[in-house]
C-alpha positions as CSV (number, residue, x, y, z in Angstrom):
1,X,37.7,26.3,-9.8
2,X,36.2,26.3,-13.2
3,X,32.7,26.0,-13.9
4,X,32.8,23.6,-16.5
5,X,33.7,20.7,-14.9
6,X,31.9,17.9,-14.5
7,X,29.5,17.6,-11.7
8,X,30.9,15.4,-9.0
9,X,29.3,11.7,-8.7
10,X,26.7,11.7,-6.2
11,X,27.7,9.2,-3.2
12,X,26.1,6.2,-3.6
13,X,24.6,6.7,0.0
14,X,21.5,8.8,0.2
15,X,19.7,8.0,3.4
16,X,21.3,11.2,5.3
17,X,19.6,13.6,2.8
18,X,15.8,11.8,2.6
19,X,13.3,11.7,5.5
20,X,10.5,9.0,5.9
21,X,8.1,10.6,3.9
22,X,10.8,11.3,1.0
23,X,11.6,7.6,1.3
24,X,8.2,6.8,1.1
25,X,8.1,8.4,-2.1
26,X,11.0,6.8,-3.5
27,X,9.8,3.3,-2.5
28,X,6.0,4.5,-4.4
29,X,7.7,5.4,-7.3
30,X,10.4,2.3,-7.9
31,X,7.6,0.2,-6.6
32,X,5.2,1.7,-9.9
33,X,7.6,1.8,-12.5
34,X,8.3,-2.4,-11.3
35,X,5.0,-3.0,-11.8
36,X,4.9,-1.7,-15.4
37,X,7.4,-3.7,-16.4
38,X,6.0,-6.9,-14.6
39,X,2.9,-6.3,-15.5
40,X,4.0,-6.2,-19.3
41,X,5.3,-9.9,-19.1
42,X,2.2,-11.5,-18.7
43,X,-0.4,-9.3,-20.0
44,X,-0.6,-10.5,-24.1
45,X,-1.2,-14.4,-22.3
46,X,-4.3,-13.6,-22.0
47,X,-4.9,-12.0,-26.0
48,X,-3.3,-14.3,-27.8
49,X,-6.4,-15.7,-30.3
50,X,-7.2,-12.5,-30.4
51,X,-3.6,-11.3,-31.9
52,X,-4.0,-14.4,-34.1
53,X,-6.9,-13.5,-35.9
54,X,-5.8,-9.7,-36.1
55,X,-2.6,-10.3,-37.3
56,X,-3.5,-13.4,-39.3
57,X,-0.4,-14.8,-37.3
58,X,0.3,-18.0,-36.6
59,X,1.1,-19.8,-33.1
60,X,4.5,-19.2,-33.2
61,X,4.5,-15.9,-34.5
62,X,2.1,-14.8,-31.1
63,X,4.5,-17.0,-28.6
64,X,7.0,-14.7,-30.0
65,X,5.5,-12.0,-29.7
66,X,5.3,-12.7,-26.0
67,X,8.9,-14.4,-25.3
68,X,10.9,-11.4,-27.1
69,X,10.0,-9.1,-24.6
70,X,10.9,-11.4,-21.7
71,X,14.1,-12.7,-24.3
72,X,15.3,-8.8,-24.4
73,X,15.0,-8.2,-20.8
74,X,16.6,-10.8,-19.6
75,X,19.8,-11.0,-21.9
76,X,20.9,-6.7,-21.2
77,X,19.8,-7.0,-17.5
78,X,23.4,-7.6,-16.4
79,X,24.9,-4.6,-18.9
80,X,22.5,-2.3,-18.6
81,X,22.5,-2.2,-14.8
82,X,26.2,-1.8,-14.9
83,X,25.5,1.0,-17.1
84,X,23.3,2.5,-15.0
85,X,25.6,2.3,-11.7
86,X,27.9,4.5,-13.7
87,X,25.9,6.7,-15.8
88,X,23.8,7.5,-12.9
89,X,20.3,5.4,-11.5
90,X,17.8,8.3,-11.9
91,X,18.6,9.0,-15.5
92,X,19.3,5.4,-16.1
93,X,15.8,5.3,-15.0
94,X,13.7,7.9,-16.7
95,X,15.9,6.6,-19.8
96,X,14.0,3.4,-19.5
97,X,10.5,4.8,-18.8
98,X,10.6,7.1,-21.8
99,X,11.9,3.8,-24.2
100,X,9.4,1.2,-22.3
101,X,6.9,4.4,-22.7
102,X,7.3,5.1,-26.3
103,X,7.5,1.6,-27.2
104,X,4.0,0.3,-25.1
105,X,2.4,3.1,-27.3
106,X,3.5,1.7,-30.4
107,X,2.5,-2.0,-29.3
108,X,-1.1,-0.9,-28.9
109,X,-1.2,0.8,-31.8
110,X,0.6,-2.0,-34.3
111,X,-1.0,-2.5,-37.5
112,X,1.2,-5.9,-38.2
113,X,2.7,-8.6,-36.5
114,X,6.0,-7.1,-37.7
115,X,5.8,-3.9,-35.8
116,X,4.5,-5.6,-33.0
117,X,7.5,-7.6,-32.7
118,X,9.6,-4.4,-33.1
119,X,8.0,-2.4,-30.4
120,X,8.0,-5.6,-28.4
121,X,12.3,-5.7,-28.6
122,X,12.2,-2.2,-27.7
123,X,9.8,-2.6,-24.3
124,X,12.5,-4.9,-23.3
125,X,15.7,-2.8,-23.7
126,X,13.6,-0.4,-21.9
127,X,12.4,-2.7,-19.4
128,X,16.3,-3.7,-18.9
129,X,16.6,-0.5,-18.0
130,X,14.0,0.2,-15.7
131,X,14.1,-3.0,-13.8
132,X,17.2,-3.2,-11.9
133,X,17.6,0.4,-11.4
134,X,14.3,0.3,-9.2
135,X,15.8,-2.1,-6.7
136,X,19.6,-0.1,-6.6
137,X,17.7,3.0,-6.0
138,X,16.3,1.1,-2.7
139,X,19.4,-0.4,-1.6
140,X,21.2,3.2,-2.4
141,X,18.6,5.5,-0.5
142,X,17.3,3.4,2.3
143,X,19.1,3.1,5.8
144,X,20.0,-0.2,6.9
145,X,17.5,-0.8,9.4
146,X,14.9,0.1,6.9
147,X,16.3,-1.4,3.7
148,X,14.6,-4.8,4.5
149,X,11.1,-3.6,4.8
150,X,11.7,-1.7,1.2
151,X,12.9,-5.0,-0.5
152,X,9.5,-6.6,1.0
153,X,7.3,-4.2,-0.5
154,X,10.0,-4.5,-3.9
155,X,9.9,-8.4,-4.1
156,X,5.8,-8.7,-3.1
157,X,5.5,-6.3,-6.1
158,X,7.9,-8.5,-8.6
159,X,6.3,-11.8,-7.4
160,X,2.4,-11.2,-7.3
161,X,2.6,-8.1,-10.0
162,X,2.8,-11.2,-12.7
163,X,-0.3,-12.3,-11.6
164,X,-1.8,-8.7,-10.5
165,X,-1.2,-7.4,-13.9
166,X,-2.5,-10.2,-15.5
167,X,-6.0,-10.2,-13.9
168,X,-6.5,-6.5,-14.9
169,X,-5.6,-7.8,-18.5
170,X,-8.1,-10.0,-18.5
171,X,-10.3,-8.1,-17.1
172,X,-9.7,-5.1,-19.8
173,X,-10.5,-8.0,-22.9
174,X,-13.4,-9.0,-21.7
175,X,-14.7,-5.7,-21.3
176,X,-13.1,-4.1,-23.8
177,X,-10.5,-5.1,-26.5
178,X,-7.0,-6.6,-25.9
179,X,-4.8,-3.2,-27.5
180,X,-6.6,-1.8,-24.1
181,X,-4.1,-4.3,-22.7
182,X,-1.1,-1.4,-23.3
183,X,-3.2,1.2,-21.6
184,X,-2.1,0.0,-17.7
185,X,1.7,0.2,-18.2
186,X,1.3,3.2,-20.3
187,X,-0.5,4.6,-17.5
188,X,2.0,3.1,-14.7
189,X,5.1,4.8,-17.3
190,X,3.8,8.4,-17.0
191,X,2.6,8.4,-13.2
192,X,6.4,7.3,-12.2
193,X,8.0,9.5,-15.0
194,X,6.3,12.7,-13.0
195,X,7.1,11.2,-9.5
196,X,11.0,9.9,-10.4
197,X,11.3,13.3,-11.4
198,X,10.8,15.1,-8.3
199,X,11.5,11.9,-5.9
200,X,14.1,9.9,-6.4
201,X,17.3,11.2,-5.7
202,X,20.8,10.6,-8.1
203,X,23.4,8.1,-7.2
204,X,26.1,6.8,-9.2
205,X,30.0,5.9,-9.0
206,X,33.3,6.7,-10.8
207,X,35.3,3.9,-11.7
208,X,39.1,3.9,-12.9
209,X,38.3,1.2,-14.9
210,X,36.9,1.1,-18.2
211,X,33.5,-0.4,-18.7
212,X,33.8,-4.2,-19.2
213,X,32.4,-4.4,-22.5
214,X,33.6,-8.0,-23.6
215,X,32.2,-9.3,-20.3
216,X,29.0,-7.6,-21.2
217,X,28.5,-9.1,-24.8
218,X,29.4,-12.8,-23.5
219,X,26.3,-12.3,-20.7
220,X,24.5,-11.0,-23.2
221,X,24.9,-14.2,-26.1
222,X,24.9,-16.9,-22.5
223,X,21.4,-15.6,-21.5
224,X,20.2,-15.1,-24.9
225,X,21.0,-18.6,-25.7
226,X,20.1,-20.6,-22.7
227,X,16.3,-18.4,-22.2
228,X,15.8,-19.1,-25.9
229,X,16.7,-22.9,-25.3
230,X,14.4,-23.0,-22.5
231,X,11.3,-20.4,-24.4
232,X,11.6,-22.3,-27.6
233,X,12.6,-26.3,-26.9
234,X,9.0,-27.2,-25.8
235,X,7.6,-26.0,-29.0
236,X,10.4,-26.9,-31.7
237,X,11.9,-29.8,-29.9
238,X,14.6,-30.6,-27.6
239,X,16.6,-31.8,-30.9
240,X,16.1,-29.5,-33.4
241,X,19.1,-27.7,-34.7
242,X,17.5,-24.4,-33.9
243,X,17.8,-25.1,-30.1
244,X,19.9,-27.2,-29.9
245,X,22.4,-24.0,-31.9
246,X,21.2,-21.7,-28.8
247,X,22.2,-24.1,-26.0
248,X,25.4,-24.8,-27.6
249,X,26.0,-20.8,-27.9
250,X,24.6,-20.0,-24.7
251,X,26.6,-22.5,-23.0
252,X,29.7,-21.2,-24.4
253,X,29.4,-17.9,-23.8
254,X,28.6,-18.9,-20.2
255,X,32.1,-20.1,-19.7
256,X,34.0,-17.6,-21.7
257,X,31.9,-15.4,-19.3
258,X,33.5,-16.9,-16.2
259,X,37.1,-17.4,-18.1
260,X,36.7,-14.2,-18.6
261,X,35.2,-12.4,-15.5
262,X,37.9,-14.7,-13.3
263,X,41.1,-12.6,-15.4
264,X,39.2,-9.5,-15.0
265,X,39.2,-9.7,-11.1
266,X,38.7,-5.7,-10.2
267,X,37.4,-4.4,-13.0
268,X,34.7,-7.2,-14.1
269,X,31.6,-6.9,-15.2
270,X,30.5,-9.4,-12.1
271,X,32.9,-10.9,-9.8
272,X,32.1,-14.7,-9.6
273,X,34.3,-15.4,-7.0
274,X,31.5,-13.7,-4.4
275,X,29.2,-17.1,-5.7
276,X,31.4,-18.9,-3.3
277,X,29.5,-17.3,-0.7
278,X,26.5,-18.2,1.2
279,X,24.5,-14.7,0.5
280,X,25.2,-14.5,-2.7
281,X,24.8,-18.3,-3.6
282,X,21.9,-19.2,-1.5
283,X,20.1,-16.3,-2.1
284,X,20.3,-17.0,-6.1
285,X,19.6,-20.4,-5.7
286,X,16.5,-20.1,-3.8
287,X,14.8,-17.4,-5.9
288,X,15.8,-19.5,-9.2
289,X,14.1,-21.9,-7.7
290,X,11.2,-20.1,-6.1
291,X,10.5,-18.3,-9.0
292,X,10.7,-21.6,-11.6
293,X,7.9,-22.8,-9.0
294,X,5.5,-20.1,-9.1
295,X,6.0,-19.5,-13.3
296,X,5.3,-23.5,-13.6
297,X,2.5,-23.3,-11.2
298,X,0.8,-20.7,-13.3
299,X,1.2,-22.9,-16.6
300,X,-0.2,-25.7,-14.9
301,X,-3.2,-24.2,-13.4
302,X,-4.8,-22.3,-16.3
303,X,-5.6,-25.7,-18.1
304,X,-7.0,-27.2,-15.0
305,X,-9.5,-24.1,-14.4
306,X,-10.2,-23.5,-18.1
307,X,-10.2,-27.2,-20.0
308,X,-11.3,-29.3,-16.6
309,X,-13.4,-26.6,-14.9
310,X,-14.6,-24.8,-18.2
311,X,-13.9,-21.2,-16.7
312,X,-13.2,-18.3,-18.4
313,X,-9.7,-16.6,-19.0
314,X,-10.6,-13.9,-16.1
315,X,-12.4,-16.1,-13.8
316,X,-9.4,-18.3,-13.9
317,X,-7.0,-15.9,-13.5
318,X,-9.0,-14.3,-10.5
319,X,-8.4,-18.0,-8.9
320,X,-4.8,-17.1,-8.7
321,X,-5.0,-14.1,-6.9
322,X,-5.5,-15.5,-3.5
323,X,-1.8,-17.2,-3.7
324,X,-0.9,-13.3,-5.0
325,X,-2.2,-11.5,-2.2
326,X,-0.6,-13.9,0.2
327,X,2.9,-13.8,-1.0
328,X,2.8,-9.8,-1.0
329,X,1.5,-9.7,2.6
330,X,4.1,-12.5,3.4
331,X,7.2,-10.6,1.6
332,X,6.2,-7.5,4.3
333,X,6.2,-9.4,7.0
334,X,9.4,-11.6,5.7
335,X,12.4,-8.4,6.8
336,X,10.6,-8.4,10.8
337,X,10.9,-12.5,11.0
338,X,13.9,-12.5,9.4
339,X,15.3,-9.2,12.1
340,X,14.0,-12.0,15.1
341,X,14.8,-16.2,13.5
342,X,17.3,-14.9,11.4
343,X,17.3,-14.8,7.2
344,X,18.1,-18.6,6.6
345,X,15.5,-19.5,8.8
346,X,12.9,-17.4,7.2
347,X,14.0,-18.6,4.1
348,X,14.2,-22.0,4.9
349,X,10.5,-21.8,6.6
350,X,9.2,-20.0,3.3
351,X,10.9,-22.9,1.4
352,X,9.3,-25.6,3.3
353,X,5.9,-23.8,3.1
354,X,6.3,-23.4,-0.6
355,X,6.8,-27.2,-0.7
356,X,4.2,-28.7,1.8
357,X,1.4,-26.2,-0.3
358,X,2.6,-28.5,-3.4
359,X,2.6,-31.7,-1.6
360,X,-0.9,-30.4,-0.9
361,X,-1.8,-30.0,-4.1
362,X,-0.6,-33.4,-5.1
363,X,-2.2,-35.2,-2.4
364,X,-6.3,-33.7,-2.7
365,X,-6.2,-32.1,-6.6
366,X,-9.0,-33.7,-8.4
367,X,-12.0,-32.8,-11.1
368,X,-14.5,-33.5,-8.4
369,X,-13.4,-31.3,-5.6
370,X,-12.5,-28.3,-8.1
371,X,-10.9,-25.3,-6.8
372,X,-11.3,-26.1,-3.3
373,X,-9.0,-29.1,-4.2
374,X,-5.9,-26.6,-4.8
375,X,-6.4,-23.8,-2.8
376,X,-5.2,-24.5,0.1
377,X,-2.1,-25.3,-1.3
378,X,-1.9,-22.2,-3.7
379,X,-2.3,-20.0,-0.3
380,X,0.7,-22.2,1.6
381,X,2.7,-21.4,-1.3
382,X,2.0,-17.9,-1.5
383,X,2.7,-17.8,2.4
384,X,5.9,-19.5,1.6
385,X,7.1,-18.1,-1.7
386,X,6.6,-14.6,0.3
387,X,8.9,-15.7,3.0
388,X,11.9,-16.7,1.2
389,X,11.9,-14.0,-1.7
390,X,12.4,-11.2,0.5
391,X,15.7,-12.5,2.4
392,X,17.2,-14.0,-0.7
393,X,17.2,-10.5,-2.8
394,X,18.4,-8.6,0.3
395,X,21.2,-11.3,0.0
396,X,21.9,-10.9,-3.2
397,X,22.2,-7.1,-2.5
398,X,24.1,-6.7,0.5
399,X,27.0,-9.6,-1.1
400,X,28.2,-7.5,-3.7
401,X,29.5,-3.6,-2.8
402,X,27.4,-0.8,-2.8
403,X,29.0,0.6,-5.9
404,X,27.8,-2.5,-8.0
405,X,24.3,-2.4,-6.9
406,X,22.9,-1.9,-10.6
407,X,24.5,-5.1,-11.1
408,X,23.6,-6.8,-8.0
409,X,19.8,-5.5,-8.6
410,X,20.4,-6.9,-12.2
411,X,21.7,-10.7,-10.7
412,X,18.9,-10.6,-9.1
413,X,16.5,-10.3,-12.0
414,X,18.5,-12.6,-14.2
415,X,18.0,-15.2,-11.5
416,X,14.3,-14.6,-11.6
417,X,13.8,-14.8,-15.1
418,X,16.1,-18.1,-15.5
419,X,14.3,-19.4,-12.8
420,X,11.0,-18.6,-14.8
421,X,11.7,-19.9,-18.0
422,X,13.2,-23.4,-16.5
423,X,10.2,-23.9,-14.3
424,X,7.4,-23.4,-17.7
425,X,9.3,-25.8,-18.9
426,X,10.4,-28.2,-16.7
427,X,6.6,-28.1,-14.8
428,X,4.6,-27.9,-18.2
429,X,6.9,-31.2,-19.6
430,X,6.3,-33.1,-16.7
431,X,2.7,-32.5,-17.0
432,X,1.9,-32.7,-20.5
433,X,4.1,-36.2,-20.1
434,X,2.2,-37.2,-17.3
435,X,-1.1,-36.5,-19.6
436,X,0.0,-38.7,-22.1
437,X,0.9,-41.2,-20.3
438,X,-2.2,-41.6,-18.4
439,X,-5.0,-41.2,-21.4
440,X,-3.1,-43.9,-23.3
441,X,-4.8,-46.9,-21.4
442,X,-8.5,-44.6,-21.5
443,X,-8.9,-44.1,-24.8
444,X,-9.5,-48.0,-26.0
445,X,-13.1,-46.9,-26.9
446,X,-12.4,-44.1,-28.7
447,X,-11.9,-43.8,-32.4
448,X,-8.0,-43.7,-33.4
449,X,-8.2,-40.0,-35.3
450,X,-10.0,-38.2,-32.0
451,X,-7.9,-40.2,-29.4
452,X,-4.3,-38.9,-31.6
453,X,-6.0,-35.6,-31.1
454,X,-7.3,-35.7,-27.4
455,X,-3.4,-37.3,-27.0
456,X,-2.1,-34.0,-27.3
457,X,-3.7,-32.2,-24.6
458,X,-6.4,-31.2,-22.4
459,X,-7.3,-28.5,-24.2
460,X,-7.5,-30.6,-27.8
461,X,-9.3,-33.6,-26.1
462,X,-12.1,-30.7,-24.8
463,X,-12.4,-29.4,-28.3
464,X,-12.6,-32.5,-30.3
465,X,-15.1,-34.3,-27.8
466,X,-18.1,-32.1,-29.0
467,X,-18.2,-33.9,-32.3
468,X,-17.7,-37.6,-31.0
469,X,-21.1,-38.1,-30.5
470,X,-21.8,-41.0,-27.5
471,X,-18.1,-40.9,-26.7
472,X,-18.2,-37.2,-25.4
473,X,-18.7,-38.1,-22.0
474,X,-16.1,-40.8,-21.9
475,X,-13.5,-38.8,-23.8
476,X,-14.1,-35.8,-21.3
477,X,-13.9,-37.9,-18.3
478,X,-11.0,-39.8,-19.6
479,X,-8.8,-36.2,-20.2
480,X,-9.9,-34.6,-17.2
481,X,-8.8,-37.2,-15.2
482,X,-5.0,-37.9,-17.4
483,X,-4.6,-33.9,-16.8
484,X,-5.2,-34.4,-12.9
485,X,-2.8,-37.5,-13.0
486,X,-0.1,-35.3,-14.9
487,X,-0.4,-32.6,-12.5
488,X,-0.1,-34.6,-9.3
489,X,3.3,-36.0,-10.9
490,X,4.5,-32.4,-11.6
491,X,3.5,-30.9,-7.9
492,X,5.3,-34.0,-6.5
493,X,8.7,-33.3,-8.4
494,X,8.0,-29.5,-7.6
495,X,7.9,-30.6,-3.5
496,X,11.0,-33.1,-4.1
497,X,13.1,-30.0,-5.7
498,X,11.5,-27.7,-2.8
499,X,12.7,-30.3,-0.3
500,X,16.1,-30.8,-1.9
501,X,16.6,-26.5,-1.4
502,X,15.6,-27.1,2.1
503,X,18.2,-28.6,2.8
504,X,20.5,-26.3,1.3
505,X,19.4,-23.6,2.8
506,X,19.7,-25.1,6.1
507,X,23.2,-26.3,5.2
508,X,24.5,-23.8,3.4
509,X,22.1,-20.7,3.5
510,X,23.1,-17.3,4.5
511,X,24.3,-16.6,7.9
512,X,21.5,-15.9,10.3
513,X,22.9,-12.2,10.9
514,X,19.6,-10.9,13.1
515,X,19.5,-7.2,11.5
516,X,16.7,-4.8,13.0
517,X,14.4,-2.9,11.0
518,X,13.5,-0.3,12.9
519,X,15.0,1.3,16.2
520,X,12.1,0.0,18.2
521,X,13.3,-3.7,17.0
522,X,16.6,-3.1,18.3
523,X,15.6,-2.1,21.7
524,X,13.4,-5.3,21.8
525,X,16.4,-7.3,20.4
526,X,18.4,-6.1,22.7
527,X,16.0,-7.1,25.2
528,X,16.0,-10.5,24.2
529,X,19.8,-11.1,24.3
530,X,19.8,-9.8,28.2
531,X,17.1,-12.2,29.2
């Protein structure tokens, strides 16, 4: 046999060649190089006057800033993790760290707004890279009976790391200055670099089809234009020829993708027929949902602790960790409930969790009662946004074959950040409409230029009500309350929409297939179905 020929593809299965601590490692590693990326998507929120005045930018320039990255990620998550399934995961992954590396380096150190956008583009692409390569590597090394428990430990990381990664932002601007912000994923980069290195092992498949490159464009144009739509309507207008272009586009390609995906059959990009089942649908519609919950959550909460409770940027984002911590311990414990009730039960009890801790928040939110108003409900929905995250990804994984994994790891993050985008803006309209609304009829005694300018938010009615002399008080009390009304109208949507996925989930959820997760489960479920 010659020597020059190409090195076979590694299998795709793993687990015989890694013991627990090896897997241990792996799951460390994966679990690190998630948490850069997350980390990196809500970070700037907290340093955006501050790139302002640096940059001498203006608003839209710094929302840019922030949405390209997440615009990037989201539109080569599909391609890239096709790429990677064939290429190979573990270079597909140290690819990605050394671009998301490089390109975090270059953010911190950008002299203009310009080459901050730049660098920005480029942490995405790599981020599109890293991200759904971390969760094929799970569902490629880990044994069946532990896979669950590693896609607990994977989704607590990708649903409280946002708000994780956040805090320590804040945390580095007020003690420092916001290009520290680039320091934590620079640091997270090189620490799993060195440990992908020597941990995680290569998998990757042969295909005797060629790579389905028109299928990749038209994903990438569909979620280009529809995150855009979603990113940029609130801010230019539901209207305006600019968005109204990337829906149109977006929408297109979205069927041209499906046309297109449905001729392809065996060798597509993604094979939508697999959305006709349960897995693979229920498990995409509940973390679209779950996901659009927790992302409006967090836009709706930051005014209420800064502009109604006057608290700073960290102590506000400290508030959210509570709901954080909860939905990481709950997305541990999610793959043992789910081995005993069944995966659409857990999901469906996460679901209704993540509802009743909205309803809660509806009900008992109010200036008076503060924080103590809402937390409650933040830790029921951190309980229950835990719950049903972990069961829906393992869904989404185990519905499409092992050979597509980059691509079923990459579903699974498109779903996320879809879900994300449509809940900032579906939760931030109905409450900055529900603001409106309800400081119209308080602002009779207030002079017509300060109430057009307390009319367009919480945060403008707090500004402007320094300089109005004897109607400070009444102008403050009047806002406070509007933003309270607002919210209460957004939580209750929120628990109608979390009712409505209830019920799909218990209608048409994934089959409650009782799968141990360890051997000592088995020989207790085993137990169980004797007695």
């Amino acid at each position: 046999m010659s020597t020059h020929q190409p090195e076979p593809a590694v299998p795709v299965s793993v687990e015989d060649a890694l013991d627990a601590r090896q897997l241990r490692a792996v799951l460390v590693t994966v679990s690190i190089a998630l948490m850069a990326v997350i980390a990196s998507v809500t970070g700037l929120n907290v340093a955006q006057t501050h790139m302002a005045v640096e940059f001498d930018a203006s608003q839209s320039t710094v929302l840019w800033i922030i949405n390209i990255y997440t615009l990037a990620l989201a539109a080569l998550l599909l391609p890239l993790g096709a790429v990677g399934d064939r290429l190979g995961r573990k270079p597909m992954l140290l690819a990605g760290l050394g671009v998301f590396g490089v390109a975090t380096v270059v953010a911190g150190l950008s002299p203009t707004a310009e080459v901050m956008l730049a660098s920005r583009v480029a942490s995405g692409v790599g981020a599109a890279m890293i991200m759904p390569i971390t969760l094929a590597v799970i569902t490629s090394a880990f044994p069946e009976e532990q896979r669950g428990k590693a896609i607990g430990v994977w989704t607590g990381v990708a649903g409280g790391g946002g708000i994780l990664g956040m805090f320590l932002s804040a945390l580095l601007v007020d003690v420092a200055d916001w290009r520290w912000l680039f320091l934590l994923p620079t640091v997270l980069v090189v620490v799993a670099l060195a440990m992908t290195m020597t941990s995680v092992p290569n998998s990757r498949e042969t295909s005797a089809h060629r790579f389905d490159t028109v299928g990749a464009l038209l994903s990438t144009v569909a979620v280009t234009g529809l995150i855009f739509v979603l990113q940029e309507g609130p801010e230019r207008g539901w209207t305006a020829p600019a968005t109204l272009i990337g829906l149109v586009g977006g929408v297109v390609a979205a069927v041209g993708f499906v046309v297109w995906e449905l001729r392809r059959r065996d060798a597509s990009l993604l094979d939508v027929r697999l959305f006709r089942e349960r897995g693979l649908a229920g498990g995409s519609v509940t973390l679209l949902v779950v996901f659009g919950v927790q992302a409006g959550i967090g836009v709706v909460l930051f005014p209420f602790f800064q502009a109604v409770l006057g608290w700073s940027g960290l102590l506000s984002t400290a508030a959210m960790m509570p709901m954080a911590v909860m939905m990481m311990l709950a997305s541990g414990l999610a793959p043992r409930l789910a081995a005993r009730a069944g995966a659409r039960s857990t999901m469906a009890a996460g679901v209704a969790l993540a509802g009743a801790g909205m309803a809660l928040m509806a009900l008992f939110v109010s200036v008076s009662g503060g924080y103590l108003s809402v937390l409650p409900g933040l830790l029921a929905m951190g309980v229950g946004m835990g719950l049903s995250m972990t069961p829906s990804t393992e869904a989404i994984t185990s519905s499409l074959p092992r050979e597509k994994q980059g691509v079923a790891s990459a579903l699974n993050d498109v779903t996320r950040e879809f879900g994300t985008a449509l809940g900032v803006a579906l939760l931030g309209a109905l409450v900055a409409n529900g603001y409106r609304t309800a400081i119209d009829d308080r602002l009779h005694s207030i002079p017509q230029e300060t109430a057009d300018i307390a009319r367009e938010g919480v945060a403008n009615a707090v500004e402007v009500a320094g300089g109005t002399g004897p109607h400070a008080r009444d102008l403050l009390t009047a806002a406070h309350q509007s933003f309270v009304d607002g919210w209460q109208q957004a939580m209750w949507a929120g628990a109608a929409i979390m009712a409505a996925l209830f019920l799909h989930i218990a209608l048409r959820g994934p089959e409650d297939k009782q799968v141990p997760v360890s051997g000592e489960d088995t020989a207790e479920a085993t137990a169980e179905q004797h007695t």
